[in-house]
C-alpha positions as CSV (number, residue, x, y, z in Angstrom):
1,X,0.0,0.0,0.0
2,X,1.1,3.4,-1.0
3,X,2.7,5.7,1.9
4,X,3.3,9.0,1.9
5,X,6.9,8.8,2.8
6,X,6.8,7.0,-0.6
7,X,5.9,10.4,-2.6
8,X,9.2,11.3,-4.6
9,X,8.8,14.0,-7.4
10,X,11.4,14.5,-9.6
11,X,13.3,17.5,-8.9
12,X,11.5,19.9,-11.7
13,X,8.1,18.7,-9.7
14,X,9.9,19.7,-6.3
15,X,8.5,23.6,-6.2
16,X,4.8,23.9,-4.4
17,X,3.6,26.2,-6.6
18,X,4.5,24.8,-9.5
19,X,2.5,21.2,-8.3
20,X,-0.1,23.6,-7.3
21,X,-0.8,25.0,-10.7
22,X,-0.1,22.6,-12.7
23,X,-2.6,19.7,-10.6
24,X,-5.8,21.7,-12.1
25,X,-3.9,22.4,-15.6
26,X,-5.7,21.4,-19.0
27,X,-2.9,18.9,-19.4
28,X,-4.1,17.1,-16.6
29,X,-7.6,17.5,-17.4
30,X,-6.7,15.5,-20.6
31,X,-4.8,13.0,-19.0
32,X,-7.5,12.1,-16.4
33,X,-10.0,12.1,-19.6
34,X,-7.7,10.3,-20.7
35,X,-7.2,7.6,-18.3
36,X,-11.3,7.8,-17.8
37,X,-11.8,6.4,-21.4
38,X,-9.0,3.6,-20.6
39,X,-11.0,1.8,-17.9
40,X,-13.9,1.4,-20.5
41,X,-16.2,2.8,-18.5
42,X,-20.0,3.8,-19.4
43,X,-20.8,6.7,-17.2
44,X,-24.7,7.7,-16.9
45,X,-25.8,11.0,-15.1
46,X,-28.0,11.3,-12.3
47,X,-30.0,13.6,-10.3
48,X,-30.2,13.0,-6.7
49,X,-32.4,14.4,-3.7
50,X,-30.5,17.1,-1.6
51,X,-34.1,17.2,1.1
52,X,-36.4,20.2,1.3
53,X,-36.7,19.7,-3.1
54,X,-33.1,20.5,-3.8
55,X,-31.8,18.8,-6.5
56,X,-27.9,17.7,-7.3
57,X,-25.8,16.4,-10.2
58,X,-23.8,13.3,-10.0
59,X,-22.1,11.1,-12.7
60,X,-22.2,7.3,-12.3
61,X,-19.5,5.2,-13.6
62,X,-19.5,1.4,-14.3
63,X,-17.6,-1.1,-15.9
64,X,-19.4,-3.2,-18.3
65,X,-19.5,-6.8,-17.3
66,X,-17.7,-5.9,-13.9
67,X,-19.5,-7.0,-10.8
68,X,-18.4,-4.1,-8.9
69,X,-17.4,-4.5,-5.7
70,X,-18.6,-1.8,-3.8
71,X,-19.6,2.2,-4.5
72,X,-17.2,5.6,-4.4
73,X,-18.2,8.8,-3.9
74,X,-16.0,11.5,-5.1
75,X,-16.3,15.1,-4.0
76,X,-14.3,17.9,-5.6
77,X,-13.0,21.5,-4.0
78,X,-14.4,24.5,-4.3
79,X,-15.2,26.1,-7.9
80,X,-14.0,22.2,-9.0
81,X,-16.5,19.9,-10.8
82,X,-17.1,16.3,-11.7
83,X,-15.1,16.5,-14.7
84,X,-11.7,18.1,-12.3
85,X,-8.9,16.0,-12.9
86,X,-8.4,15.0,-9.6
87,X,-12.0,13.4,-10.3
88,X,-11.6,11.6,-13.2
89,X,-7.9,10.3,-12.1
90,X,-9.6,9.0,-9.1
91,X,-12.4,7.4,-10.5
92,X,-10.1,5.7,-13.0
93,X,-8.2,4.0,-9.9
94,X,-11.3,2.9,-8.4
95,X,-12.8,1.6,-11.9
96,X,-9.4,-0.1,-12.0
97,X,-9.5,-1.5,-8.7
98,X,-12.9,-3.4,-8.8
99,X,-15.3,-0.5,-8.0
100,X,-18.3,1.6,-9.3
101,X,-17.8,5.5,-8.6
102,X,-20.7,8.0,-8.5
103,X,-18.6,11.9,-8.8
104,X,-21.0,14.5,-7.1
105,X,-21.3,18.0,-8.3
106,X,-21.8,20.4,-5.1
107,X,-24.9,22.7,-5.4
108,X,-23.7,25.4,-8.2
109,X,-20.9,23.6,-9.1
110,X,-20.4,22.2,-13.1
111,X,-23.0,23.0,-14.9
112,X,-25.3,22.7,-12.4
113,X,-26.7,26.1,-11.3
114,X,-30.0,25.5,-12.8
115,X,-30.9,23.3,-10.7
116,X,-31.6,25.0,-7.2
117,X,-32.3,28.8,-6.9
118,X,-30.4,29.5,-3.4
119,X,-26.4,29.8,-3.5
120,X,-23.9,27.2,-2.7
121,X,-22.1,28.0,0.5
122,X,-20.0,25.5,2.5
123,X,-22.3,24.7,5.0
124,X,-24.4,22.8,3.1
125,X,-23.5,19.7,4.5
126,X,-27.2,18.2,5.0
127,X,-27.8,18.1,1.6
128,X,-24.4,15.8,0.5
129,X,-25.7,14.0,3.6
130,X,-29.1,13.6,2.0
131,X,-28.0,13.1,-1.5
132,X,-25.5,10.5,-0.3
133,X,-28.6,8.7,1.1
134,X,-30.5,8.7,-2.1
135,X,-27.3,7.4,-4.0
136,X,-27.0,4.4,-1.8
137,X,-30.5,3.2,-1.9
138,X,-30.0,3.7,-5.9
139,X,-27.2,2.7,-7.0
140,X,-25.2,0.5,-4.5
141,X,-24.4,-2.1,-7.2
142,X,-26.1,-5.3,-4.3
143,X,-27.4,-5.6,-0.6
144,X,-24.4,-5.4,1.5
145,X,-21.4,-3.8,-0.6
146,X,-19.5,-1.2,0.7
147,X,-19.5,2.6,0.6
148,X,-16.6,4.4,0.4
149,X,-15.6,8.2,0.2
150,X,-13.3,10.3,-0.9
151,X,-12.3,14.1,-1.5
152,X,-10.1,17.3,-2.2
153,X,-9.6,20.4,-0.8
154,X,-12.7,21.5,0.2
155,X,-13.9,18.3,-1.1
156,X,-11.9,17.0,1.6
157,X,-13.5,18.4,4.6
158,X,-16.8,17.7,2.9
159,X,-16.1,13.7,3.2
160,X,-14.7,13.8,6.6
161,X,-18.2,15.6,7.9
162,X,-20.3,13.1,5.8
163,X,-18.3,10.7,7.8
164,X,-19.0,11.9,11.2
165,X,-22.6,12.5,10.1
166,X,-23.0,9.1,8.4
167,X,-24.3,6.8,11.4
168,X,-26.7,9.6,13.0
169,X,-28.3,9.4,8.6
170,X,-28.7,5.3,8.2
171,X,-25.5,5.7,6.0
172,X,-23.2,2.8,6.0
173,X,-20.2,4.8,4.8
174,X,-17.4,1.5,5.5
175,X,-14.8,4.2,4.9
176,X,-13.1,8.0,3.8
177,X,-10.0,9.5,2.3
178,X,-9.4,13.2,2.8
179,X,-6.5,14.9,0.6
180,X,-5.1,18.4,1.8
181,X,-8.8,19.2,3.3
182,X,-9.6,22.4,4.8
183,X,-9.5,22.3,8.8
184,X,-10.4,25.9,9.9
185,X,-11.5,27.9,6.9
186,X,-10.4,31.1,8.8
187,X,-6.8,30.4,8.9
188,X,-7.1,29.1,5.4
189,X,-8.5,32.2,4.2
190,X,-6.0,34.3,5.9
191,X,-3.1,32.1,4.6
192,X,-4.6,33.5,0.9
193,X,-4.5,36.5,1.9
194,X,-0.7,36.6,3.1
195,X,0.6,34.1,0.8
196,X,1.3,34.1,-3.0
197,X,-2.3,36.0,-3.8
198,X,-2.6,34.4,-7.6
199,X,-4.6,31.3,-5.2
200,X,-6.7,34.4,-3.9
201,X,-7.7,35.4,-7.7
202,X,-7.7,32.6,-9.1
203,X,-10.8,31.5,-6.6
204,X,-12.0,35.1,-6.6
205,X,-12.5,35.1,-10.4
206,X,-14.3,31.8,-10.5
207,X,-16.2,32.2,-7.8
208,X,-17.5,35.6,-9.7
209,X,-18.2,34.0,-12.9
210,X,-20.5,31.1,-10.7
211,X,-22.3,34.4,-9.5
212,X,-22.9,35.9,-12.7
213,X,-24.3,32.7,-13.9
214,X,-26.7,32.5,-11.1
215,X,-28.1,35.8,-11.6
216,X,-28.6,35.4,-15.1
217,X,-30.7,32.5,-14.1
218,X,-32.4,33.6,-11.2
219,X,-32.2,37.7,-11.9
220,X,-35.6,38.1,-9.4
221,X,-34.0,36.3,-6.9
222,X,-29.9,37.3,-7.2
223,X,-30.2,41.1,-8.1
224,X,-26.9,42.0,-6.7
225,X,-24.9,44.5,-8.8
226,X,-21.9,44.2,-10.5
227,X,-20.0,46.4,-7.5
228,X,-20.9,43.3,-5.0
229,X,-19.0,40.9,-7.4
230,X,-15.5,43.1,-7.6
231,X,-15.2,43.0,-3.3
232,X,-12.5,40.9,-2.5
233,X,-12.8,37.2,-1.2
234,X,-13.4,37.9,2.6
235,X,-16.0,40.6,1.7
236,X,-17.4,38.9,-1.0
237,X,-17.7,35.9,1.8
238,X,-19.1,38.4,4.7
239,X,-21.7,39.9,1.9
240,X,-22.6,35.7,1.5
241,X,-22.3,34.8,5.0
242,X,-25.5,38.2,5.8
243,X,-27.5,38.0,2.7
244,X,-27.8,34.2,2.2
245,X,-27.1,32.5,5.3
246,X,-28.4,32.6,9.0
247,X,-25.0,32.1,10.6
248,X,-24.6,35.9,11.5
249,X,-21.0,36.8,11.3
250,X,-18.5,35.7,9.1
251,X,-16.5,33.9,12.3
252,X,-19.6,32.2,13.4
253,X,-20.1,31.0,9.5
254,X,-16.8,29.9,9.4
255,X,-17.1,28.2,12.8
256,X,-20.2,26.0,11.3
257,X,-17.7,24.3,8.9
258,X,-14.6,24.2,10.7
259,X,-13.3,20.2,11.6
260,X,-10.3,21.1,12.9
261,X,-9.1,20.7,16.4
262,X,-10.8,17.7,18.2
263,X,-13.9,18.2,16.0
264,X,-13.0,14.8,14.5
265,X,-12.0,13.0,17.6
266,X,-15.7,10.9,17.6
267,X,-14.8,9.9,13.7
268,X,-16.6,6.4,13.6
269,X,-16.0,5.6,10.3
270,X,-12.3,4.5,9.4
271,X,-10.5,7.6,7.9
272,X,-7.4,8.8,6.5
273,X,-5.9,12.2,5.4
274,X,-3.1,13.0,2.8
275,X,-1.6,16.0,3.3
276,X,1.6,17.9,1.8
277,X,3.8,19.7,4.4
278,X,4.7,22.5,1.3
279,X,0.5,23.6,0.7
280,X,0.3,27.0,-0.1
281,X,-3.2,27.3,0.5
282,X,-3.7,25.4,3.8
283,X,-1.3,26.1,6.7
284,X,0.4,22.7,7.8
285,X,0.8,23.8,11.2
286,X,-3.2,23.2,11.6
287,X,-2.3,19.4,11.1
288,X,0.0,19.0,14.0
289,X,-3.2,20.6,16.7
290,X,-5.6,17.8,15.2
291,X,-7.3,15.3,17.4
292,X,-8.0,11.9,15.4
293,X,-9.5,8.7,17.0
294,X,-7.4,5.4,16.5
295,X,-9.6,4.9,13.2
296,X,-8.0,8.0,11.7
297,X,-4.5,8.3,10.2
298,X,-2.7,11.6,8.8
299,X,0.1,10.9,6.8
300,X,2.1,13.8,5.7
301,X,4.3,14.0,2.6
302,X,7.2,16.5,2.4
303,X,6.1,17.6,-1.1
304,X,3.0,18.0,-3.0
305,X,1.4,21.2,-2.9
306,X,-1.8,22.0,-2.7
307,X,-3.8,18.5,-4.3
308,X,-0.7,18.3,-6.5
309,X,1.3,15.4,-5.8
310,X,2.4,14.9,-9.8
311,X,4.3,12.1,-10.6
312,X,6.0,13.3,-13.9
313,X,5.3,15.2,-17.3
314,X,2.7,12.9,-18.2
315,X,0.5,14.4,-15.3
316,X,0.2,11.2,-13.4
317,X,-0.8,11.5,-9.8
318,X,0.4,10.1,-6.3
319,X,-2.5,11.1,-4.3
320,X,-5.2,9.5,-6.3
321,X,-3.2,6.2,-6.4
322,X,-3.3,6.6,-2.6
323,X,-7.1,7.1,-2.5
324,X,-7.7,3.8,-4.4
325,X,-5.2,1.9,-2.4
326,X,-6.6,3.7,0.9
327,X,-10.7,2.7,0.0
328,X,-10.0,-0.7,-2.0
329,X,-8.4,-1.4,1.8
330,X,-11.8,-2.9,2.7
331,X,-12.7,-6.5,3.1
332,X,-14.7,-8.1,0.2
C-alpha cells in the first residue's frame, strides 16, 4: 500500500507552486479524460435528492461486465466539478481497482446552477448527507457492498463531515480518504490572503463568474450589482455569510464548517488524510493541533502542494493512487 513517505517528485516537480498550478492544468484534465476512457467505462448521469426539493448532479461510472465490488463517492473542491482531474484520475483507480464511482457535483458547481435557486455556501452539509442517502438506496451495485468516500480540498472536509454525520443518517459509509482538506477555513482564508495572492484570484474570479451565472438564471432572486461581485474574497464571503445565510457573522459561519481541532475526535467511520507539508493554501501547522481517534491516520508528505502530488510530465498522480489503495483497503 502506498505511503506517503513513498511520494518522490522528480526535482523539476519539487517547487509547491508549480504542483499547485499545474494539478488543475488542462494537461491534466486530458490525462484524467484520458485515463477515464482507458477503464472502458459507461458513465450515466443522475439527479439525486439534496431534502427540502433541492436537487444535485452526479455522474455514475461502471464497468461493463464488472461486478463491482462496492460504491465511491467522489467530492471535488471548491469552484471544481465532476469532470476536475483529480475526479476523473480517481475514479479511474477505483474503476481499475474493482469499483463503481458515482462523482457528485456540489450545489452550483459544473454546470449545475439551474438546478436550485439558493447559492452554494459551504455549509451545506445536509444536503451531501441527503443526496449520499438517495445514491445508496439507488445505485449500490447489491445488498451489503461497501460505501466508500473520498475528497479534495474543500472536497476533503466535505467527506470527513459526511463521515461523522454518516451513522446519525442510516448511512453505512465502511470508509473515507481526505487529501489536503480544509480544517479551519479562517486560517485558510488568511493564509490566501498573506501568501502568493494568484490562489486568492484565481478563486476570486471563479467564484465571480459562478455568480454571474446565477443571476442570469435567477435575476428576481440574485439582483446584486456588478459592484458586489468586484469585493475581494473575505468581503465577498461576509456579503454571502449576511445575505444568504443565518449564521450571523462571518467567524460564526466559518465556525459552522470548521473540523479542525478535536472536532474529528468521535470519527466512527475508518479515515485517513493525505496532506503535503509544502500547501500554499492550507497552513500545515493546523495538522500537528488535530485530534484523530485510533480509526484515523494523517500521513504527511514532504512535497506536493496544494492537491498536487504529480508524478512526472505525463500528469500522473500520487494522491489518487493513494485514494484507491486507501478505500480498496476494505474487506470483500
Amino acid at each position: 500500500m502506498l505511503t506517503a513517505s513513498a511520494y518522490r517528485p522528480p526535482w523539476w516537480l519539487r517547487s509547491p507552486h508549480l504542483q499547485t498550478m499545474l494539478g488543475s492544468s488542462p494537461w491534466r484534465r486530458h490525462r484524467g479524460a484520458e485515463l477515464l476512457a482507458a477503464t472502458g467505462a459507461v458513465t450515466t448521469g443522475h439527479l439525486l435528492d439534496g431534502g427540502d426539493g433541492v436537487r444535485l448532479h452526479g455522474l455514475h461510472s461502471i464497468v461493463p461486465g464488472v461486478a463491482p465490488r462496492g460504491l465511491a463517492l467522489l467530492l471535488h473542491g471548491w469552484e471544481g466539478s465532476t469532470e476536475s482531474s483529480y475526479m476523473r484520475l480517481t475514479a479511474a483507480h477505483l474503476l481499475g481497482r474493482g469499483f463503481a464511482v458515482f462523482r457528485l457535483n456540489f450545489r452550483d458547481h459544473g454546470d449545475s446552477h439551474h438546478l436550485n435557486e439558493a447559492l452554494f455556501h459551504s455549509n451545506r452539509i445536509d444536503e451531501v448527507v441527503h443526496a449520499a442517502v438517495d445514491m445508496s438506496r439507488r445505485l449500490l451495485p447489491h445488498a451489503g457492498a461497501p460505501l466508500v468516500a473520498a475528497g479534495y480540498s474543500l472536497g476533503g472536509n466535505f467527506a470527513l463531515r459526511l463521515a461523522l454525520r454518516a451513522p446519525a443518517a442510516g448511512l453505512d459509509l465502511v470508509r473515507v480518504a481526505a487529501v489536503c482538506p480544509v480544517l479551519d477555513p479562517a486560517v485558510t482564508m488568511t493564509q490566501m490572503e498573506r501568501g502568493w495572492r494568484v490562489y486568492l484570484r484565481h478563486f476570486e474570479n471563479r467564484w465571480r463568474e459562478s455568480l454571474q451565472r446565477k443571476r442570469a438564471l435567477f435575476p428576481q432572486q440574485h439582483d446584486f450589482d456588478d459592484r458586489t461581485l468586484k469585493l475581494d474574497m473575505r468581503q465577498l464571503t461576509e456579503w454571502l455569510v449576511q445575505r444568504h445565510t443565518d449564521f450571523g457573522s462571518l467567524d460564526a459561519y466559518f465556525d459552522g464548517y470548521s473540523i479542525a481541532g478535536d472536532r474529528l475526535a468521535r470519527l466512527q467511520v475508518p479515515a485517513d488524510v493525505l496532506m503535503a507539508a509544502d500547501d500554499p493554501v492550507i497552513p500545515v501547522a493546523e495538522f500537528s493541533a488535530l485530534r484523530l481517534p485510533a480509526n484515523a491516520r494523517l500521513e504527511m508528505a514532504e512535497r506536493g502542494g496544494h492537491c498536487g502530488f504529480l508524478l512526472n510530465a505525463r500528469m500522473d498522480g500520487f494522491a489518487e493512487s493513494w485514494v484507491a489503495d486507501r478505500l480498496a483497503a476494505i474487506p470483500d
